[in-house]
N, C-alpha and C positions, 0 to 999 in steps of 0.2 A: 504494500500500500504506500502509495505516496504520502508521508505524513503532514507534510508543508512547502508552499512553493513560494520563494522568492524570486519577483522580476519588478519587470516595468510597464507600467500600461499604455498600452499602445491602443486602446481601444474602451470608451462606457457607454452601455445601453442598460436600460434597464434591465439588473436584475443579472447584471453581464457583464463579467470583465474579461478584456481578452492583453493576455501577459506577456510579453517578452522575453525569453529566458535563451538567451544563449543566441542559439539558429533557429530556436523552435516559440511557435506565437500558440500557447494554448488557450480555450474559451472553457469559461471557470462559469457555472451559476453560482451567485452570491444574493445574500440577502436585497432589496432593496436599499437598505439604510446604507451598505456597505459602497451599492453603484453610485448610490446620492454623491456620498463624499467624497471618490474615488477621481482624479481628474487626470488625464493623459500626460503623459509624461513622470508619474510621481512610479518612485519605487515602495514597493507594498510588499509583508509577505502573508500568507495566508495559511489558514490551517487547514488542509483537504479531507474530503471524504470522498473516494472513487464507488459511483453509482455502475451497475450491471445490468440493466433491463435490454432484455430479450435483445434487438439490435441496436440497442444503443449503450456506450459506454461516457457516463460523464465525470467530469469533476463538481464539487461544489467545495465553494471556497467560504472562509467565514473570518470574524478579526480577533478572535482568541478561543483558546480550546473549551473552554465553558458554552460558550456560543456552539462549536461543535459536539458537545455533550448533549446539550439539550436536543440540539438536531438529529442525534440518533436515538435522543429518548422518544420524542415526538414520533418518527421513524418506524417505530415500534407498533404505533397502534394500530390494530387492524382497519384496511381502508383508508390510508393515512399515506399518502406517497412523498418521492421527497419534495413535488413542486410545491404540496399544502404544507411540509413541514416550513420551506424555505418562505412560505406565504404570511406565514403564523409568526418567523422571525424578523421578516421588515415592517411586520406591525407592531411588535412590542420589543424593545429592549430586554434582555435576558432578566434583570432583574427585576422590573413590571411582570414578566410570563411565571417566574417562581413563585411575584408575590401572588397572584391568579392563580396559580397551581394551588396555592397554602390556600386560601382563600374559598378555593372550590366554587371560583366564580365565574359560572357557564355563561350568564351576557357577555362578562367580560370577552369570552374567548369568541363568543356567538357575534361576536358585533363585527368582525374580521372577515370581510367578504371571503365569501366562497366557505365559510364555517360554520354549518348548520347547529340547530342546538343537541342533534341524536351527535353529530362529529365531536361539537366542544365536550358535552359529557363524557365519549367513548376517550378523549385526549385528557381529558381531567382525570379520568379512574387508571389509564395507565401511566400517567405522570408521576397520582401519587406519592409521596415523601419523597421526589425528584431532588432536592436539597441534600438529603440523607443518603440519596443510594446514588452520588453522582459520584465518586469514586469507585464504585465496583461497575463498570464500564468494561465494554469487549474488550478483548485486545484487539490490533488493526486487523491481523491475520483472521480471526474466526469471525470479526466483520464481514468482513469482504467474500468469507466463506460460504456465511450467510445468507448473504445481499443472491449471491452467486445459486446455489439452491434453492430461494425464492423465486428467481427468474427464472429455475426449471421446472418450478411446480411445485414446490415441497413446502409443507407447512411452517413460516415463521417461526413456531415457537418447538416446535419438534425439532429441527434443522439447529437452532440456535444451541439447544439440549445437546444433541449427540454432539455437535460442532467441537462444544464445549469440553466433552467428554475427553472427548477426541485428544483436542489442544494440550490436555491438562495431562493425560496418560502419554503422548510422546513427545521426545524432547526434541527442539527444534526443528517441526514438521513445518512443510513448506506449504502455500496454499493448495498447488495442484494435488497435492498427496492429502490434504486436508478434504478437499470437498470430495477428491475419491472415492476414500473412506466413509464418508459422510453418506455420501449416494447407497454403499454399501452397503450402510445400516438400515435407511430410514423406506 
C-alpha cells in the first residue's frame, strides 16, 4: 500500500488533486475541504488509501492520518462507498464528525447531501466509540486485502475476519499471498 505521497500540484478540481511526483502526475480523490485549499503549484503530502473496485483502481488522499482513520471507519458500513465516505469528510471536519458520532446525532449527519437518515443511522451505529477504537485500525496490508475480496464478492466482514486471521498467524505475508489464502478460506 502506498502509505503517503508527496509532490506538487499541478492540477485542483473538485474533490481532485492531480500531483506531480517525479515523471509521474497521479489523480488523488481528496476531501473537498482539502481541493478548496489546495492551489497549483504548492507542494502537499498526503496520507493515501488505495481503492480496488472491480475496474477501477484509485487513490484517495486526505491531510493527516486521523482524517484517514475515520475514512476507513466510515468505509466500513454497509452501503457506504468510498465516494459517500469522502462526501461525509468535506462536510465536517474530523472533529465536528467525532463530536456527531458521540453525540449520536442523525440530523447532524442526515443534513449532508446525499445522506439519508436509514444511511446516517447505519454510519452512527458503526462508528460507535470511533474515538476509543481509533487505534486498533487494519494494518495497510489486510486493508487492501480486504478492499481486494470485496470487489470479488466476499462479505466485508467475513473477509476482514479471516484476512485478519490470516495477517496475524504468518509472519510477513505479502498481499498477493494474503488475499490467496483468504479466497481459500472464505
Amino acid at each position: 500500500m502506498i502509505d503517503s505521497i508527496t509532490g506538487k500540484v499541478v492540477s485542483v478540481s473538485p474533490s481532485k488533486l492531480i500531483l506531480q511526483i517525479g515523471a509521474f502526475s497521479i489523480n488523488i480523490d481528496v476531501p473537498a475541504t482539502l481541493s478548496d485549499s489546495a492551489k497549483t503549484g504548492d507542494a502537499v503530502k498526503l496520507f493515501t488509501y488505495l481503492i480496488i473496485k472491480d475496474d477501477k483502481i484509485k487513490i484517495a488522499g486526505f491531510e493527516d492520518e486521523e482524517q484517514r482513520k475515520i475514512f476507513l471507519a466510515i468505509q466500513k458500513t454497509p452501503k457506504v462507498g468510498y465516494k459517500t465516505a469522502l462526501i461525509i469528510l468535506s462536510a465536517m471536519p474530523n472533529t465536528k464528525l467525532i463530536a456527531t458520532v458521540e453525540a449520536a446525532d442523525v440530523s447532524a449527519l442526515s443534513s449532508i447531501p446525499g445522506i439519508g437518515k436509514k444511511t446516517a443511522e447505519r454510519i452512527l451505529f458503526e462508528l460507535k466509540g470511533l474515538k476509543a477504537t481509533e487505534s486498533k485500525d487494519l494494518s495497510p496490508t489486510v486493508s487492501d486485502a480486504v478492499n481486494a475480496l470485496i470487489s470479488l464478492g466476499c462479505d466485508r466482514r467475513r473477509s476482514q475476519k479471516v484476512a485478519e486471521k490470516i495477517f496475524q498467524s504468518e509472519n510477513e505475508i505479502d498481499l498477493e499471498t494474503l488475499i490467496k489464502m483468504a479466497l481459500a478460506k472464505l
